[in-house]
C-alpha positions as a printed Julia matrix, in Angstrom:
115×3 Matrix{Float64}:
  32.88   32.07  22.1
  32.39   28.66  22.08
  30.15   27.35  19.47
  27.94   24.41  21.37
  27.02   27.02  24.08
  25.71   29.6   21.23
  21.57   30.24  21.96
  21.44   28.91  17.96
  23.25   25.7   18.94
  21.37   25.23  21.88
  17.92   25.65  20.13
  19.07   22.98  17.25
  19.55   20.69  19.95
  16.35   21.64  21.88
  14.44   21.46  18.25
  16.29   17.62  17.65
  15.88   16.26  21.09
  11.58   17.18  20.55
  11.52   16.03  17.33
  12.96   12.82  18.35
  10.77   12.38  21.34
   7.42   13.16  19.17
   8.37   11.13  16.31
   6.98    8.11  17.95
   3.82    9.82  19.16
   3.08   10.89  15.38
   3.11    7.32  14.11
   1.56    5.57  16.79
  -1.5     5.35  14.95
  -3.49    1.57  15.46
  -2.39   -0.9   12.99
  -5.32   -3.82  12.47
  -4.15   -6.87   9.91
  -7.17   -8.31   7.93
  -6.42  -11.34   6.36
  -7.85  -12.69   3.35
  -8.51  -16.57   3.37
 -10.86  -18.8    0.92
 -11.7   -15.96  -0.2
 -13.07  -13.67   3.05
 -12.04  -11.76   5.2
 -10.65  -12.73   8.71
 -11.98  -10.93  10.79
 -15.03  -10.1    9.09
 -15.57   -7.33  11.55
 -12.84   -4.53  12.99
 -13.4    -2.07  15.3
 -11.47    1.06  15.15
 -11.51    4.22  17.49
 -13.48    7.14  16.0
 -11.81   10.17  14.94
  -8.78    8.93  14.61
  -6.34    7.57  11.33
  -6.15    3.43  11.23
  -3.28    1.66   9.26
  -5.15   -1.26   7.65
  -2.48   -4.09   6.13
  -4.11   -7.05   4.83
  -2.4   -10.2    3.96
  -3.85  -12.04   1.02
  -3.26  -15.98   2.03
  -4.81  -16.97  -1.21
  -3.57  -18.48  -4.26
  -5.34  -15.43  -6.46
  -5.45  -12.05  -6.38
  -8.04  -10.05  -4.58
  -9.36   -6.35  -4.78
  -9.88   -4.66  -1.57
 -12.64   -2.04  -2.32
 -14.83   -0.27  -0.25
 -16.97    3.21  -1.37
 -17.71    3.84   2.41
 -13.9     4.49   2.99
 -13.38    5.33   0.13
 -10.44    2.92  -0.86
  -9.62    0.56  -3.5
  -6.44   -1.65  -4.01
  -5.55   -5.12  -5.94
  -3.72   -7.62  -3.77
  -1.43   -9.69  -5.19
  -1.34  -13.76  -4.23
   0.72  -13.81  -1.28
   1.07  -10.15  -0.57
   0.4    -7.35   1.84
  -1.4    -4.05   1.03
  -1.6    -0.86   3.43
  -4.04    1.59   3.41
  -4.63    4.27   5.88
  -8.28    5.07   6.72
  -9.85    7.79   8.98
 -10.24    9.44  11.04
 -13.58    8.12  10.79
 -16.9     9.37  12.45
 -18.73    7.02  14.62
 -20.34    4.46  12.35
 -20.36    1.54   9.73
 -17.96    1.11   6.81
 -17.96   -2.03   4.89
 -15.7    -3.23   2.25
 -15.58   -6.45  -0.1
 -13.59   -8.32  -2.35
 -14.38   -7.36  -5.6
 -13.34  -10.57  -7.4
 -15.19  -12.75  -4.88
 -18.15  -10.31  -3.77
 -20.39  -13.01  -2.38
 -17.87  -14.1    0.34
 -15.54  -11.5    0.94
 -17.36   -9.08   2.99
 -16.15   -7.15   5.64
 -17.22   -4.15   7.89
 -14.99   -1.63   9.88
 -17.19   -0.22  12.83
 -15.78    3.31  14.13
 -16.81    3.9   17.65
C-alpha cells in the first residue's frame, strides 16, 4: 500500500492545506496605530467596525512615559519613551469608548467610536 495515498495521509494533507489557507483569515483583524505626541493622542478620534476585535499599537513619540488607560474598554498599559504597546479591543457594540493618558490627563484624550 503506498503510504501518501492512505485516506489518513490524505486527510493530514486536506487538514494542513485548510489550516494554511484560514490562517490568514483568522488574523486579519484591523490594526489602527495611535500615536502619542506632546503628550496626546494622534488621532484623537478612531473609528473601528462594530462587533468585531481591533489590534490597537500605539507608538509613544515622547521623551516620557505614558499610561494608556481607558475603563470603557477596559484596558490599561504603561508605555515606555520610545516604545510600542498592543492591545486588542472588541468586538465592541456600536458606541463611544474613550481613553486618556493617565500621566497627562488634561491633554491626552482620545475616543474610539465603534460603528
Amino acid at each position: 500500500m503506498n503510504i501518501l495515498r492512505s485516506p489518513v495521509m490524505k486527510l493530514a494533507g486536506a487538514l494542513i492545506a485548510a489550516s494554511l489557507v484560514a490562517a490568514p483569515a483568522l488574523s486579519a483583524e484591523p490594526e489602527l496605530l495611535l500615536v502619542i505626541k506632546n503628550h496626546r493622542f494622534e488621532p484623537a478620534e478612531v473609528k473601528v467596525p462594530a462587533g468585531q476585535r481591533v489590534k490597537l499599537v500605539v507608538h509613544n513619540q515622547d521623551s516620557t512615559a505614558e499610561e494608556f488607560e481607558s475603563h470603557d474598554l477596559n484596558r490599561e498599559k504603561i508605555i515606555p519613551p520610545g516604545a510600542k504597546a498592543t492591545l486588542f479591543v472588541g468586538p465592541l457594540k456600536p458606541g463611544r469608548y474613550t481613553f486618556a493618558g493617565e500621566y497627562n490627563e488634561a491633554t491626552a484624550k482620545g475616543v474610539v467610536i465603534a460603528e
